[in-house]
N, C-alpha and C positions, 0 to 999 in steps of 0.2 A: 144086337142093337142096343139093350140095355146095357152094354157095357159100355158101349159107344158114347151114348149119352154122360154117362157118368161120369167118364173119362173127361168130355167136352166140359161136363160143368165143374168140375174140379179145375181144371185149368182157367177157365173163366173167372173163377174165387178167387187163385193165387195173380195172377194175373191184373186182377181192380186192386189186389194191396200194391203193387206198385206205380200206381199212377198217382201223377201230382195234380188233384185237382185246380188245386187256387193259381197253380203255375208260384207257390210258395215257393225260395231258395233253399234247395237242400243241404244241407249239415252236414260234410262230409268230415271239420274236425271239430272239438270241443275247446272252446276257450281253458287255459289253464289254470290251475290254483295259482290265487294271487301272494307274488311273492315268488313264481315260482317262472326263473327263466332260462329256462333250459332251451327252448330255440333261439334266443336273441344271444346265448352263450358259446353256440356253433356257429353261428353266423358271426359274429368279433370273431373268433378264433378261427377262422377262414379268413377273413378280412387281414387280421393280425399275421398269419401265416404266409398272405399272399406280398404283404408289406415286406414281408423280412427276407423274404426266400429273395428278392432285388438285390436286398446288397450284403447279405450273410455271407462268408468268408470262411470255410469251414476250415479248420488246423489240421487235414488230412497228414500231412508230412509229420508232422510232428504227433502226430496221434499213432500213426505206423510207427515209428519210432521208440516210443514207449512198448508199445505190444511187440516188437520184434527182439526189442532187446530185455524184455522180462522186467519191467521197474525195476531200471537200474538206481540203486541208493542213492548216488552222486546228485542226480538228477532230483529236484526238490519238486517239480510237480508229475501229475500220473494223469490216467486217462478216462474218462467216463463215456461210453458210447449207452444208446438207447434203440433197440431195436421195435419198429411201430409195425405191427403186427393186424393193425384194426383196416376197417373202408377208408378211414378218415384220416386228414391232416392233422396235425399238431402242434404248438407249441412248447417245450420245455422249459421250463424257470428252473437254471440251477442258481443257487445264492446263498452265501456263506459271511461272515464278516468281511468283509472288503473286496467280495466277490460276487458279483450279479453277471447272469448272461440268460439271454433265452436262443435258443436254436428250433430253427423250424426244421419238422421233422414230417415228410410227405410219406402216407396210406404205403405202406411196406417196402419202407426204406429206414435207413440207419443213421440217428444224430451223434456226435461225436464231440467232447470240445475237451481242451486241456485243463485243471484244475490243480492249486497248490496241494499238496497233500498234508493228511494229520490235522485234518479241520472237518467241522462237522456241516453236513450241508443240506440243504431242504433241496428237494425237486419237485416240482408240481405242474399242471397241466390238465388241460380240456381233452377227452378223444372221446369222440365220439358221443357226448351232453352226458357223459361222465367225468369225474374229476379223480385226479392223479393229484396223491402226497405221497411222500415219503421223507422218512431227515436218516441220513446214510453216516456215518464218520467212515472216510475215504483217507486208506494209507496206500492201494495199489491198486493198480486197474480193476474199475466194475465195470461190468454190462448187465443190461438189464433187456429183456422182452416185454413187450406191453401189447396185449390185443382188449378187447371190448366185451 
């Protein structure tokens, strides 16, 4: 019987720490350091991803092309694909001197675009309320993986 009891009021203890008296709103997240916006950075870059993936146009042919025939020399640009590896959507900024493209790139799937080659070039990008750089100098097809 003594156990009983004790058992009852132990439970009875844990049981009033979760009651909301006042009928106060409970706090399920914390406002962020200010300065710091990493949610409204995932939400544009879903926004941004959903914009582009309409009328993005991917160089599939010409991207095959390059990778089957081994960057042929003649040929003055090469191929960059990106393989997204994360939950999330993406955008890619590749941009070079007289070169800017972004390509949307969907939660474990492959972006791809054609690029002149023997120039140096930034790629950057949100996945997943992390941020992607890198500056490449591209003379022959890269590929890259990116997960989170």
């Amino acid at each position: 019987m003594k156990k009983l009891l004790a058992f009852s009021g132990i439970s009875l203890i844990l049981m009033s720490c979760s009651v909301n008296y006042g009928n106060y709103p409970i706090r399920t997240s914390y406002p962020s350091v200010s300065g710091n916006t990493s949610g409204n950075s995932a939400m544009s870059t879903e926004r941004e991803y959903a914009e582009l993936i309409k009328t993005y146009k991917p160089e599939t042919a010409a991207v095959l092309n390059d990778l089957l025939n081994e960057d042929s020399p003649s040929n003055p640009n090469t191929s960059i694909s990106v393989e997204n590896k994360s939950p999330c959507n993406m955008v890619l900024t590749v941009s070079s001197s007289g070169f800017f493209k972004k390509i949307p790139i969907g939660s474990g799937k492959v972006g791809y675009t054609m690029v002149p080659k023997n120039k140096n070039y930034s790629l950057s990008g949100m996945l997943c309320n992390s941020s992607y750089q890198a500056n490449k100098f591209i003379t022959t097809s890269y590929a890259i993986k990116i997960s989170n």
